[in-house]
Each structure stands twice: as C-alpha cells, then as structure tokens.
C-alpha positions in Angstrom: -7.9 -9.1 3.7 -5.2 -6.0 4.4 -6.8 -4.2 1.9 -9.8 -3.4 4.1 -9.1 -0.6 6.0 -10.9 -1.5 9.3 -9.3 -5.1 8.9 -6.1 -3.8 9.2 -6.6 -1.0 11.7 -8.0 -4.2 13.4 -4.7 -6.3 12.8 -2.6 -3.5 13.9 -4.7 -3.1 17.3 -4.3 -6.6 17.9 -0.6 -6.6 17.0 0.1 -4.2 19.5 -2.3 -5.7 22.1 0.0 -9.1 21.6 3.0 -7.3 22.0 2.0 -5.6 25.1 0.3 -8.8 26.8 3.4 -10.8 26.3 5.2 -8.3 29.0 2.4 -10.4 31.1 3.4 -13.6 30.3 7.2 -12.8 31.1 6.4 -11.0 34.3 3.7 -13.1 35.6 5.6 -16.0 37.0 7.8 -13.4 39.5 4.3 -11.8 40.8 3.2 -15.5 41.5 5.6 -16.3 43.1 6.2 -12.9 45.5 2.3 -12.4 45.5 1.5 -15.8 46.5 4.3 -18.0 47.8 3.7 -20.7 44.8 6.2 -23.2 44.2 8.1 -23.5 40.9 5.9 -26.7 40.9 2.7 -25.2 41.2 4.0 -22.5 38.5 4.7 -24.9 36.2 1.3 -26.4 36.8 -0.6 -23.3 35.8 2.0 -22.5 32.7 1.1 -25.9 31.5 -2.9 -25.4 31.7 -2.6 -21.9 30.4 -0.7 -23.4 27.1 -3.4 -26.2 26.5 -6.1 -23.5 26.6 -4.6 -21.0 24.1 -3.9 -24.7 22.1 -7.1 -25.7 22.2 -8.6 -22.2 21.2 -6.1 -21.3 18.6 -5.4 -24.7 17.2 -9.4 -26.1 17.1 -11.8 -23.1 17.8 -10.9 -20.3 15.6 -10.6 -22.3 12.7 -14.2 -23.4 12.8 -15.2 -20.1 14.0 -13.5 -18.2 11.2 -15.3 -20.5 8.7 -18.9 -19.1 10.1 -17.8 -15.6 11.4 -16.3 -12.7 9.1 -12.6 -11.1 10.7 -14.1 -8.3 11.7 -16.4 -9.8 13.6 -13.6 -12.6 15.7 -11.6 -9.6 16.2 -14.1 -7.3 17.9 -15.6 -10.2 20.0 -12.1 -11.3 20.9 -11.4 -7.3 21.9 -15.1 -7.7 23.8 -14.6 -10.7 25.9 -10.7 -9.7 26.7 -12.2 -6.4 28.0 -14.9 -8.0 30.0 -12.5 -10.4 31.6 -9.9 -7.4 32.3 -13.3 -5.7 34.3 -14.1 -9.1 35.8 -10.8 -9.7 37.2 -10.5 -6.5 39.0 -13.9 -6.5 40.9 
C-alpha cells in the first residue's frame, strides 16, 4: 500500500489534515462555551455524541467500505464530503 505513490501522498495529506483538526477538538470546548453560554453539562453531551459517531464510522463503516472501495477512492471521498461540510457550515 505505501509503495503507491498517490496512496502515500494521500496518507501524508490525511496525516497532516488529523493533526491539524485535532487543534479543533482541543479548542472547541472553550468556543462553546464563550460562543454560546453551554454548560459543562451540555458540553459533555455533545463530546459524548460526537465520540459514538466517529465509533460507529471508524469501528463499523469503513471496514465494510474498504472491503468494496479501493484507498484511493475512501480517501478522496472522505477529503470530498469534509470539504463540502467545511462549505456547508459557513453558509
């Protein structure tokens, strides 16, 4: 698999992407709160949902979905829909 150049370019890309969306995950909870007056309650609420989601997906879905779909292919739909949700979120 890292011997294919644009599987590994792709790897790469989504290293960096992880690394830089994790800043989100560590800074998110202060912008709740200041943003939108949440409690630590409600917080903990949304941390929760948000880790049964990325559970469910990375546990269940992309096992199945790697068994049908080449890499290449998970990658640059994963890079598609994150873009399109980036757009969505800012309109």
């Amino acid at each position: 698999m890292l011997r294919r150049p644009i599987i590994r370019g792709l790897l790469i890309i989504s290293g960096i992407t992880e690394f830089i969306f994790d800043g989100v995950n560590i800074n998110i909870p202060v912008y709740l709160i200041h943003k939108f007056n949440i409690s630590p309650l409600e917080l903990g609420i949304l941390m929760i949902i948000s880790g049964i989601t990325l559970i469910t997906i990375q546990g269940g879905l992309i096992g199945t979905l790697s068994k049908k779909f080449k890499e290449k292919t998970l990658i640059s739909m994963g890079y598609l829909i994150m873009a399109a949700s980036l757009i969505l979120s800012h309109m």
